[in-house]
C-alpha positions as CSV (number, residue, x, y, z in Angstrom):
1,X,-30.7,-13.8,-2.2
2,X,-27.7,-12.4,-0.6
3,X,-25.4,-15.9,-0.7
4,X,-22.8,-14.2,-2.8
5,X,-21.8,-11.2,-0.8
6,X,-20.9,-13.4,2.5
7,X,-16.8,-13.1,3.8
8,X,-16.0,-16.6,2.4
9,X,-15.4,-14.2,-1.3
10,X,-12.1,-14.1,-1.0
11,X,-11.6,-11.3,-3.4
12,X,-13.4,-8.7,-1.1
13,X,-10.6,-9.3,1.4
14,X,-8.5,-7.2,-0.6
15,X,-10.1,-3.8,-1.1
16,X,-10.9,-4.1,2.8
17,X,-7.1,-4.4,3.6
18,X,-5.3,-2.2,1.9
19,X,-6.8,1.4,2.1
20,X,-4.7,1.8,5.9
21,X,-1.4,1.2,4.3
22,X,-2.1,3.4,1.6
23,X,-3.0,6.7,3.3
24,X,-0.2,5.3,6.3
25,X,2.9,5.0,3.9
26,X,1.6,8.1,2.1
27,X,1.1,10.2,5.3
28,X,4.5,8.8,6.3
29,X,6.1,10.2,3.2
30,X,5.1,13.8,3.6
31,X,5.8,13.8,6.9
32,X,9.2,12.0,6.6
33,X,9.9,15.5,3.6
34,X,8.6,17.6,6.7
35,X,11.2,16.2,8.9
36,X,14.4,16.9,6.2
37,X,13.1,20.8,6.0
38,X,12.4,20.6,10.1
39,X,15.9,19.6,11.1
40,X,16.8,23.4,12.4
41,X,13.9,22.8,14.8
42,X,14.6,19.9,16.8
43,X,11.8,19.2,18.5
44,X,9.3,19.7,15.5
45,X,11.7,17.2,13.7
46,X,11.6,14.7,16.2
47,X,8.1,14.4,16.4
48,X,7.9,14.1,12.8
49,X,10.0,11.4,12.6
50,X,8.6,9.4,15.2
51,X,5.1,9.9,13.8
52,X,6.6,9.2,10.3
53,X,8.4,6.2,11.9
54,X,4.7,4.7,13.6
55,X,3.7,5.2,10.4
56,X,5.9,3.9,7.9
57,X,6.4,0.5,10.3
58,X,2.6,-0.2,10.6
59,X,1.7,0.5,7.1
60,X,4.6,-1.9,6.1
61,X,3.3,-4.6,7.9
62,X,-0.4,-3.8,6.5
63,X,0.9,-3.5,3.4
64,X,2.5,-6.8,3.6
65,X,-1.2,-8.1,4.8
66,X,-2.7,-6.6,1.8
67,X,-0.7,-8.2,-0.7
68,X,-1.5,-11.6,0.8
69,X,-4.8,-10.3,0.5
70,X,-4.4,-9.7,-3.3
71,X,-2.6,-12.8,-3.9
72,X,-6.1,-14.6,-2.8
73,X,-8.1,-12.5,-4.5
74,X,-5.8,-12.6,-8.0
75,X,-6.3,-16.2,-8.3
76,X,-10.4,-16.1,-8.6
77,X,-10.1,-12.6,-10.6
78,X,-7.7,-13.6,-13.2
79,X,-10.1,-15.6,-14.6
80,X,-12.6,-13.3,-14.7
81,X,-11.7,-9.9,-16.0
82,X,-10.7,-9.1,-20.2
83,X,-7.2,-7.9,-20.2
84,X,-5.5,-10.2,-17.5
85,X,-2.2,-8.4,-18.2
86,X,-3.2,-5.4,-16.3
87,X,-3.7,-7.5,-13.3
88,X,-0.7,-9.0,-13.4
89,X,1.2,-5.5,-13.9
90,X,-1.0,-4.4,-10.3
91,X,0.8,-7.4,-8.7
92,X,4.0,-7.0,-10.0
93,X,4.0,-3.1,-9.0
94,X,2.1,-4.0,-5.6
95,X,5.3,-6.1,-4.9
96,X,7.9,-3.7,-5.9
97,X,6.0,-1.3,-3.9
98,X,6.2,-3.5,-0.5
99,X,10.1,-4.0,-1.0
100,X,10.7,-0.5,-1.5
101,X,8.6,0.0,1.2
102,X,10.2,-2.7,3.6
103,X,13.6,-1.2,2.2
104,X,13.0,2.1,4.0
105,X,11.5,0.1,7.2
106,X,14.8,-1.4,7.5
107,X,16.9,2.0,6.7
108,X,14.6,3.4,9.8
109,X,15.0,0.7,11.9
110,X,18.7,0.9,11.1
111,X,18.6,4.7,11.8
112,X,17.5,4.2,15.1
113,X,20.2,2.1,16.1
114,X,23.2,3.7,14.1
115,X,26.2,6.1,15.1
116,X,25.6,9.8,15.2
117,X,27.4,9.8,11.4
118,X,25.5,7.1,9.7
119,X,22.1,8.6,11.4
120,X,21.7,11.4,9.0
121,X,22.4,9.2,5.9
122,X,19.9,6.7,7.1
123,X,17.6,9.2,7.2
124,X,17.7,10.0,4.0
125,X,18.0,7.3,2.3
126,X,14.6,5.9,4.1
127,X,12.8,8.9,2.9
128,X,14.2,8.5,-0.7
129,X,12.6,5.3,-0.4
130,X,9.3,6.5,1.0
131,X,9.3,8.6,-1.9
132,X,10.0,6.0,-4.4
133,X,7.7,4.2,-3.3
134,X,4.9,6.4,-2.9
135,X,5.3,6.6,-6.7
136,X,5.3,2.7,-7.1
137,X,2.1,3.2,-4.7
138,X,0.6,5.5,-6.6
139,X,1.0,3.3,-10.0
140,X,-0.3,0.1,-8.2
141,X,-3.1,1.6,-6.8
142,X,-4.0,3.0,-10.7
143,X,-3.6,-0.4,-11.5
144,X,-6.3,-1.6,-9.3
145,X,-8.7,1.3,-9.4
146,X,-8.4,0.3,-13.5
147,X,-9.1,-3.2,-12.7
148,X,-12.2,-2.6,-10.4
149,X,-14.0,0.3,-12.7
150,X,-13.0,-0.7,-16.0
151,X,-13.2,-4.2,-16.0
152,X,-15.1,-4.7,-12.9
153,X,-12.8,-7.2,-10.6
154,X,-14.3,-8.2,-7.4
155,X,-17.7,-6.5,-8.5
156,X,-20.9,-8.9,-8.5
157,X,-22.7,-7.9,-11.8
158,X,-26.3,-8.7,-11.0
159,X,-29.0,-9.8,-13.4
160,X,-30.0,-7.4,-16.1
161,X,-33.6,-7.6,-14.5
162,X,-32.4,-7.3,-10.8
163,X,-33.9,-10.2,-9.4
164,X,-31.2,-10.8,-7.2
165,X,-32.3,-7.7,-5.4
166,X,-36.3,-8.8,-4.8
């Protein structure tokens, strides 16, 4: 009755994976604009950043799990949707999104560890990025929203009686 909803559909993974890094790396990038306008307050700043640093570094790495996750679901989807172009533009955008992404985990990482001088330049160059990238998000995860509702990727259709469901 139920045999095709079990967690050996591969294409399921995805959607559970990557709504973290989404509102993560989106969070991080407001607060990361915060911090730039919060500088005259030092401590307000500093806890921004280091909230917006927790979040930018573990949404990376989930947003690194979640494309994995897309890669296994693209190869059983490709096959099934009508306009396979579209998911192909979702994965090319989903993997300009994680470099950007990793780009301004590295720029923060660097910050951390850089000379007074370079620090403020680090800074905001890693929330240029953010911001870059929360556009690349915000294209990718159109994308995919188009994919699931308009052609119906990763959705089981059932029977036009329903007698899957009795």
């Amino acid at each position: 009755m139920y045999e095709n909803f079990g967690i050996e559909r591969t294409e399921l993974w995805h959607p559970l994976s990557v709504h973290f890094p989404i509102a993560f790396l989106l969070l991080s990038t407001a607060l990361g604009m915060l911090a730039l306008f919060a500088n005259r307050k030092r401590t307000l700043a500093g806890h921004l950043k280091f909230t917006m640093s927790l979040l930018l570094w573990s949404g990376t790495i989930l947003l690194w799990l979640a494309f994995y996750t897309g890669k296994l679901a693209y190869s059983s989807e490709v096959r099934r949707i009508c306009d396979p172009f579209v998911l192909k533009d979702h994965l090319y955008w989903a993997n300009v999104t994680s470099f950007v992404f990793s780009g301004a985990t590295i720029a923060d990482i660097a910050h951390k560890f850089a000379a007074v001088n370079a620090k403020k330049w680090l800074f905001i160059s890693s929330v240029i990025l953010m911001v870059a990238g929360s556009v690349a998000l915000a294209y990718t995860g159109h994308l995919g929203a188009s994919l699931v509702y308009e052609q119906g990727a990763g959705v089981h259709a059932p029977a036009s009686d329903c007698s899957d469901y009795k």
